[in-house]
MDTraj code that builds the backbone (N, CA, C; nanometers):
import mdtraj as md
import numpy as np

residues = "UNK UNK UNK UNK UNK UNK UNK UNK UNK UNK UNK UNK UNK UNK UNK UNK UNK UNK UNK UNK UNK UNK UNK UNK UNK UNK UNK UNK UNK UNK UNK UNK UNK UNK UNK UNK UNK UNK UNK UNK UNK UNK UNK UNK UNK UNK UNK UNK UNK UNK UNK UNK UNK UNK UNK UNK UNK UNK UNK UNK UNK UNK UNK UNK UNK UNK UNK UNK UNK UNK UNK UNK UNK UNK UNK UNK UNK UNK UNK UNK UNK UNK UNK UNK UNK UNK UNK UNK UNK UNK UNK UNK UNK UNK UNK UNK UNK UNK UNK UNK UNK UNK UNK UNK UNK UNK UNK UNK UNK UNK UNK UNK UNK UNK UNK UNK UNK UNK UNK UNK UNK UNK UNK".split()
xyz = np.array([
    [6.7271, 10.3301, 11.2726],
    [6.7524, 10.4709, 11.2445],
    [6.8774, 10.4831, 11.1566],
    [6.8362, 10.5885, 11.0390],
    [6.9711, 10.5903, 10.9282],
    [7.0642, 10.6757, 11.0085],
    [7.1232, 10.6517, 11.0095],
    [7.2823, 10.7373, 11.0650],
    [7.3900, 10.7561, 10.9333],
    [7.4347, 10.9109, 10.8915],
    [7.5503, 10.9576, 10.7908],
    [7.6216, 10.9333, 10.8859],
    [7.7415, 10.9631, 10.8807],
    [7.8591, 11.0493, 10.9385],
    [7.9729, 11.0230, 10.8273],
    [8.0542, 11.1619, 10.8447],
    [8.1155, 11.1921, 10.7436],
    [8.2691, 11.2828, 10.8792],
    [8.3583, 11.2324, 10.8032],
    [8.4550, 11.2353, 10.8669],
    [8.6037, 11.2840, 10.7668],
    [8.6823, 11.3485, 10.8221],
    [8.8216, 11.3642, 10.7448],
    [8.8050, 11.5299, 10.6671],
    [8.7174, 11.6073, 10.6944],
    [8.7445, 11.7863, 10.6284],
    [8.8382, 11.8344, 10.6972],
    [8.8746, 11.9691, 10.6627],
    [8.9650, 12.0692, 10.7310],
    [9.0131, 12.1176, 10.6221],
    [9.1673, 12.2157, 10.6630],
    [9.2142, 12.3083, 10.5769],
    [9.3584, 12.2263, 10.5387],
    [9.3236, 12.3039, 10.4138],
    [9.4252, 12.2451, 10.3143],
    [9.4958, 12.3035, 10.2297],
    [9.5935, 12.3237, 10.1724],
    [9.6404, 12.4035, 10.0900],
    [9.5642, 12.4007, 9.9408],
    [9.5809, 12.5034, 9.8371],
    [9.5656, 12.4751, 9.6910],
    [9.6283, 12.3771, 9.6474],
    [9.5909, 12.2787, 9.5831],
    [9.7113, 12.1720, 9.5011],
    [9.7034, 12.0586, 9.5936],
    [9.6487, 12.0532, 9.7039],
    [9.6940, 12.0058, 9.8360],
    [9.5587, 11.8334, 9.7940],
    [9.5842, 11.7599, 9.8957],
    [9.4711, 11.6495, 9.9030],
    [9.3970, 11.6322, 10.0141],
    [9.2712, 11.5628, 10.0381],
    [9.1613, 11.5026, 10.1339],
    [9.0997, 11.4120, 10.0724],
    [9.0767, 11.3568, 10.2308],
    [9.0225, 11.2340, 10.1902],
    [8.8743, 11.2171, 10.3122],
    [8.7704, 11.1794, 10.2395],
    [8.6500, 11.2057, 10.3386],
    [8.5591, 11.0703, 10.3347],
    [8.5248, 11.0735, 10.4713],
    [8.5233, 10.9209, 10.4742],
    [8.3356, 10.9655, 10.5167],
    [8.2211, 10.8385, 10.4568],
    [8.1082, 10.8436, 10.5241],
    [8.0635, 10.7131, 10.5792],
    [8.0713, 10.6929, 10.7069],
    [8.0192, 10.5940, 10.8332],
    [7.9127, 10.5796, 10.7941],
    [7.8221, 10.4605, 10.7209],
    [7.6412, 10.4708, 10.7258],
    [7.6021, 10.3215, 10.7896],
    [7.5127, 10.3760, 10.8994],
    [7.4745, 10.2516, 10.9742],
    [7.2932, 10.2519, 10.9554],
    [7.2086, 10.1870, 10.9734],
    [7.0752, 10.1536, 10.9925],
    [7.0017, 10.1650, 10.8881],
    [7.1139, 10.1180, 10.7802],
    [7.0604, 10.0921, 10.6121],
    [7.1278, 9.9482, 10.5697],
    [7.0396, 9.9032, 10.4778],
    [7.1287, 9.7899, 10.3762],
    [7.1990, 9.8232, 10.3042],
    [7.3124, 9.8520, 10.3079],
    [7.4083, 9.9174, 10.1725],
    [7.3424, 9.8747, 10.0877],
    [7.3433, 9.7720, 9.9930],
    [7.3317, 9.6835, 9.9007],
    [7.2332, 9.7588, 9.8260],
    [7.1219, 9.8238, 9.8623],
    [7.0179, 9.8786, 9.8471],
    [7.0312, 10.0284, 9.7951],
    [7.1107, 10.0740, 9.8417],
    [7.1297, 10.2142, 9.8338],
    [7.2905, 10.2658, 9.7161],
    [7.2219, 10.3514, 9.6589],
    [7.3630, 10.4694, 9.5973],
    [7.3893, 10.5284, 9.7262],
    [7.5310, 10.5695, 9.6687],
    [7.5524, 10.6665, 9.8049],
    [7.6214, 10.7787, 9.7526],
    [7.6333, 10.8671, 9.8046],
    [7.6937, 11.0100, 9.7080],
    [7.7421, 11.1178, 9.7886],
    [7.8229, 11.1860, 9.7416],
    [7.8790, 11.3459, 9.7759],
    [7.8246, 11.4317, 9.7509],
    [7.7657, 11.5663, 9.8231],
    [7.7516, 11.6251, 9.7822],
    [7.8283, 11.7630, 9.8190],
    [7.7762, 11.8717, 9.7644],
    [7.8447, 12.0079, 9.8549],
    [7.7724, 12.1116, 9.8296],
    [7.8014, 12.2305, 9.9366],
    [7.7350, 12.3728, 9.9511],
    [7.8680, 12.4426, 9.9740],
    [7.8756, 12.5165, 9.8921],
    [7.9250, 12.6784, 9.9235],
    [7.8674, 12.7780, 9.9572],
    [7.8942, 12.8721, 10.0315],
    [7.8181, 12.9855, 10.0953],
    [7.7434, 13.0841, 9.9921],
    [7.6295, 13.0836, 10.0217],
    [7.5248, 13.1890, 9.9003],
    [7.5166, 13.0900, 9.7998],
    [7.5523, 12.9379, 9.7916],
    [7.5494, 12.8352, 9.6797],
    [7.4237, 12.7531, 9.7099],
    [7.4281, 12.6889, 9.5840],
    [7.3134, 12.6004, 9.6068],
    [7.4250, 12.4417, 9.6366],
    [7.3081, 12.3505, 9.6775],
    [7.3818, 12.2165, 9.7053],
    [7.3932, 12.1945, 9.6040],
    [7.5095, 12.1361, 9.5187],
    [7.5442, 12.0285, 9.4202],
    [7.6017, 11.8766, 9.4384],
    [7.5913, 11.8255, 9.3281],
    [7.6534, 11.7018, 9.3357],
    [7.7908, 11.6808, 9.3156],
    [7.9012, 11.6155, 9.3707],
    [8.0213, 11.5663, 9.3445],
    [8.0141, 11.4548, 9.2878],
    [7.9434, 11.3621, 9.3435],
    [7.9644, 11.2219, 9.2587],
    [7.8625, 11.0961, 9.3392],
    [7.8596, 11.0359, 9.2530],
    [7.7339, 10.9088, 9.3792],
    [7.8172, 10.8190, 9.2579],
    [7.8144, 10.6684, 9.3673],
    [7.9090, 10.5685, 9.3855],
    [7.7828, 10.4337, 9.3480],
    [7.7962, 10.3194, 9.3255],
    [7.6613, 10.2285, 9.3274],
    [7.7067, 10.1326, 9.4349],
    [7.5882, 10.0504, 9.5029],
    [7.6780, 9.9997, 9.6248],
    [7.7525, 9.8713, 9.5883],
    [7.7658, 9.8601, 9.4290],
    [7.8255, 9.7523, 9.4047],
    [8.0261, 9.7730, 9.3695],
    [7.9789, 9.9879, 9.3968],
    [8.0941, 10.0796, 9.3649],
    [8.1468, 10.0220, 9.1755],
    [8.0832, 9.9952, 9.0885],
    [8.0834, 9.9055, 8.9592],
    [8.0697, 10.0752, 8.9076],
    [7.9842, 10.1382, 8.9080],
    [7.9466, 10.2319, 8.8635],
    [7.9135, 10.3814, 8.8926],
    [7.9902, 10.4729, 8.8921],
    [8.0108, 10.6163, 8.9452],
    [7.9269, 10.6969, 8.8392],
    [7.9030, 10.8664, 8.9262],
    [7.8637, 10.9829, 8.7927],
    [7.8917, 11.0924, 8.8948],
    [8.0263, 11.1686, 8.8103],
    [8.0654, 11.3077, 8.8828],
    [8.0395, 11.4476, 8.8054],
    [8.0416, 11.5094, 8.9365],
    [8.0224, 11.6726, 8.8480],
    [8.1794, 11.6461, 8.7535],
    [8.1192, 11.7791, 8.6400],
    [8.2422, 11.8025, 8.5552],
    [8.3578, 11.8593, 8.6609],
    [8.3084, 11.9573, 8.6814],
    [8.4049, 11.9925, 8.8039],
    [8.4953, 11.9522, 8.8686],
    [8.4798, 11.8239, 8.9401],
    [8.5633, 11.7595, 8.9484],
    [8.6239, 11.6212, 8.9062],
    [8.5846, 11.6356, 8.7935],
    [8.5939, 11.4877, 8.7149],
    [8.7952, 11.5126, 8.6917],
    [8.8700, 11.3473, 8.7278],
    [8.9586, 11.3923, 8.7050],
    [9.1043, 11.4280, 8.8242],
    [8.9944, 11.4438, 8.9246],
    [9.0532, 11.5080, 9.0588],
    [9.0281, 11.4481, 9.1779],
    [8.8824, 11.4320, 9.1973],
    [8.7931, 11.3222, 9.2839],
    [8.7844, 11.2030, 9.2316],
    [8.8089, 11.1012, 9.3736],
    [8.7703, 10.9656, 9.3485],
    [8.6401, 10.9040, 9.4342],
    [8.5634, 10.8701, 9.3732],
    [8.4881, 10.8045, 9.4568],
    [8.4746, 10.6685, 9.5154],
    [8.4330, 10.6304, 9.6267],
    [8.5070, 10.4480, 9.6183],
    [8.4046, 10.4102, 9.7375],
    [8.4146, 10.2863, 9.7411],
    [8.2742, 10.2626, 9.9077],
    [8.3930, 10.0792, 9.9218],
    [8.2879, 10.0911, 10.0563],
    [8.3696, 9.9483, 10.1343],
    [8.2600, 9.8879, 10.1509],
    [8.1948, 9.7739, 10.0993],
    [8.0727, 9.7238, 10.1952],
    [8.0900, 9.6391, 10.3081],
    [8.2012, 9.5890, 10.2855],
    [8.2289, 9.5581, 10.3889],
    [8.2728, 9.6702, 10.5760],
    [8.2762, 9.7536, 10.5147],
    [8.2509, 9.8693, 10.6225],
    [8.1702, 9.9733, 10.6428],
    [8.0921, 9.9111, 10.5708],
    [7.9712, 10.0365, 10.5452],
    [8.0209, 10.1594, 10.5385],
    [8.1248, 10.1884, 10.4207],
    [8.1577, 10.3728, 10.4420],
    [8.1938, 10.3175, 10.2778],
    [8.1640, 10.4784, 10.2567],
    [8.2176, 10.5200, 10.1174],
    [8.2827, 10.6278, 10.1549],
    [8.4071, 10.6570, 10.0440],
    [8.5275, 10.7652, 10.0469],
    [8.4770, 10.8735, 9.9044],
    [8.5545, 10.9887, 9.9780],
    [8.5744, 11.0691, 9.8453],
    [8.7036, 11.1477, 9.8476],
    [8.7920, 11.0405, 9.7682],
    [8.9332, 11.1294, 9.7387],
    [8.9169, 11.2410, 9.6788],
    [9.0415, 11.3782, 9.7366],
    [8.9590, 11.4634, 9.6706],
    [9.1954, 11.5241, 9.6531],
    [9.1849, 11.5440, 9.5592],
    [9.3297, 11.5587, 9.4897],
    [9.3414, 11.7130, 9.3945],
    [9.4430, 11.8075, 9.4217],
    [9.4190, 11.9168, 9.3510],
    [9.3365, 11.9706, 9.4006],
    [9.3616, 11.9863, 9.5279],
    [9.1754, 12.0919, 9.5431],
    [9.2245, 12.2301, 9.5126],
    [9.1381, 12.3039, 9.4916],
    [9.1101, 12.4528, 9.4283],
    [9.0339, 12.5517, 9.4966],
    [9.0733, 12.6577, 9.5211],
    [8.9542, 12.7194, 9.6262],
    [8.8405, 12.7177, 9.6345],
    [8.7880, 12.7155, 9.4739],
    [8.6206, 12.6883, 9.4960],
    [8.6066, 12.5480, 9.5006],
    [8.6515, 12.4497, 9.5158],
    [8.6093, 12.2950, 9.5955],
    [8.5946, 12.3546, 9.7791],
    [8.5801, 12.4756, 9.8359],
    [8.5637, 12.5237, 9.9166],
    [8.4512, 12.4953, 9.9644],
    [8.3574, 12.4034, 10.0649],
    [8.2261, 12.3986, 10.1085],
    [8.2470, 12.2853, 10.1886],
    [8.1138, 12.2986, 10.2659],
    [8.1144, 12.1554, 10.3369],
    [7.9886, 12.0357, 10.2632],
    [8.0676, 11.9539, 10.2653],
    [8.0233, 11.8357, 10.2018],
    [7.9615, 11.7462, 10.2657],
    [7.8338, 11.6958, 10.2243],
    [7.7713, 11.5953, 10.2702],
    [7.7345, 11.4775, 10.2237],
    [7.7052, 11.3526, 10.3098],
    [7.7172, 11.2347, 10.2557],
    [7.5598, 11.2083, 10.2081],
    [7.5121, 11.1121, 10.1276],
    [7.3948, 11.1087, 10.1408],
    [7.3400, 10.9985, 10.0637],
    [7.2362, 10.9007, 10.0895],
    [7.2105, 10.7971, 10.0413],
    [7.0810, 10.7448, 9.9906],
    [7.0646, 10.6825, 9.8762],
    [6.9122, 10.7353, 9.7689],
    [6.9013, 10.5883, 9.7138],
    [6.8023, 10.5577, 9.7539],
    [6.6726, 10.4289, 9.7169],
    [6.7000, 10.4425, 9.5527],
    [6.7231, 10.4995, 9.4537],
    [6.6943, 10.5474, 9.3336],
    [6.8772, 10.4959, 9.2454],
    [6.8435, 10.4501, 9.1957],
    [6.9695, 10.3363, 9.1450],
    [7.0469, 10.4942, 9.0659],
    [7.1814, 10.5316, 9.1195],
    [7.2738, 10.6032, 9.0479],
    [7.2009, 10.7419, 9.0437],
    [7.0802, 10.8268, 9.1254],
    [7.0908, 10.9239, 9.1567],
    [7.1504, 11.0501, 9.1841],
    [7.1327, 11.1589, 9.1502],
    [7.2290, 11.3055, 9.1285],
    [7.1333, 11.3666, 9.1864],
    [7.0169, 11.3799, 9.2094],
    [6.9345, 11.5109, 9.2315],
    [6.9775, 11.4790, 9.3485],
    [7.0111, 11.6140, 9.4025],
    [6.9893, 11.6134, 9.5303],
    [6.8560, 11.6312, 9.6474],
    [6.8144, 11.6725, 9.5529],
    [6.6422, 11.6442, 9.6461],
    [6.5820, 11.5519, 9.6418],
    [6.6389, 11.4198, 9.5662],
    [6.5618, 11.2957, 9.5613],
    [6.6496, 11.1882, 9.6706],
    [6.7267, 11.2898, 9.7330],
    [6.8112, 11.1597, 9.8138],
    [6.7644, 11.1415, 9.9317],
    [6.7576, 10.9980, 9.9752],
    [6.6722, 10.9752, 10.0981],
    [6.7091, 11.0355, 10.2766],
    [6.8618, 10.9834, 10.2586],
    [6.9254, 11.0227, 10.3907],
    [7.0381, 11.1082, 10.3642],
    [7.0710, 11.2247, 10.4558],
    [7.1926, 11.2621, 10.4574],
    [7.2754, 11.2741, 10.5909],
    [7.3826, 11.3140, 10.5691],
    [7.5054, 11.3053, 10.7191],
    [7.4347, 11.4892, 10.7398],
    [7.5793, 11.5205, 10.8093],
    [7.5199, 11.6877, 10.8716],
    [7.6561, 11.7387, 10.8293],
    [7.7783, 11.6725, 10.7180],
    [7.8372, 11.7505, 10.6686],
    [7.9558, 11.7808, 10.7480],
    [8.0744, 11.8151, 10.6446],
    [8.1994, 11.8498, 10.7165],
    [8.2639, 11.9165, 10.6445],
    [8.2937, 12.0239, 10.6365],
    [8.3546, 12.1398, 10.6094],
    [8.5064, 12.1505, 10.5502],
    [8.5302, 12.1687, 10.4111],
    [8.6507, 12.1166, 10.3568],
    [8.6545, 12.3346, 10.3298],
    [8.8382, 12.3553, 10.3684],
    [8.8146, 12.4654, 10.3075],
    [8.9959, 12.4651, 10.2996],
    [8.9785, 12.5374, 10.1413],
    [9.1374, 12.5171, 10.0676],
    [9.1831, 12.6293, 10.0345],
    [9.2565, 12.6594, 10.1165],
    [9.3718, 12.8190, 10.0816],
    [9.4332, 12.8310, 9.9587],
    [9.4154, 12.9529, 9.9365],
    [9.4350, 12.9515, 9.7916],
    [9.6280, 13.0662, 9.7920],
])
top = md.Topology()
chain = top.add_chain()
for i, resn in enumerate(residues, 1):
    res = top.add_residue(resn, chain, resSeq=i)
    for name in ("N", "CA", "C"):
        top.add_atom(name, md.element.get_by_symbol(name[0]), res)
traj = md.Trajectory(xyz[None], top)
């Protein structure tokens, strides 16, 4: 059984940093992209960034290109998403999520996701 978990949201100031960590167990890393995504309220899901599990090769929204880092451990089965300068609309909860499909963005093509953790930045 695939298991997300995604760990490290909360409140933060404008300007301020986070760092969000995703736990993935009952997959082969090796096999899988793994990626950020996010929802804002009345928003649709977008992409932040997906990582390759060799972490060799990233693709981020413009949005936060610049600001976010993306990074993975295979040796711990988790990938991170530094997130630096946040801005009020980086406001949503973010989910982790992991796709059979080499360097994937759609978010409807991704195989597994976490259940998300809630980043929200005072402006």
């Amino acid at each position: 059984q695939v298991q997300l978990v995604e760990s490290g949201g909360g409140l933060v100031q404008a300007g301020g940093s986070l760092r969000l960590s995703c736990a993935a167990s009952g997959l082969i890393f090796s096999g899988y992209t793994m990626g950020w995504f996010r929802q804002a309220p009345g928003k649709e899901r977008e992409l932040v960034g997906v990582i390759s599990w060799s972490g060799i090769n990233t693709a981020c929204a413009d949005s936060v290109k610049g600001r976010f880092t993306i990074s993975i451990d295979n040796a711990k089965n988790t990938v991170y998403l530094q997130m630096n300068s946040l801005k009020s609309e980086d406001t949503a909860v973010y989910y982790c999520a992991a796709a059979r499909r080499y360097l994937n963005t759609d978010p409807d093509r991704m195989d597994y996701w976490g259940k998300g953790t809630q980043v929200t930045v005072s402006s």
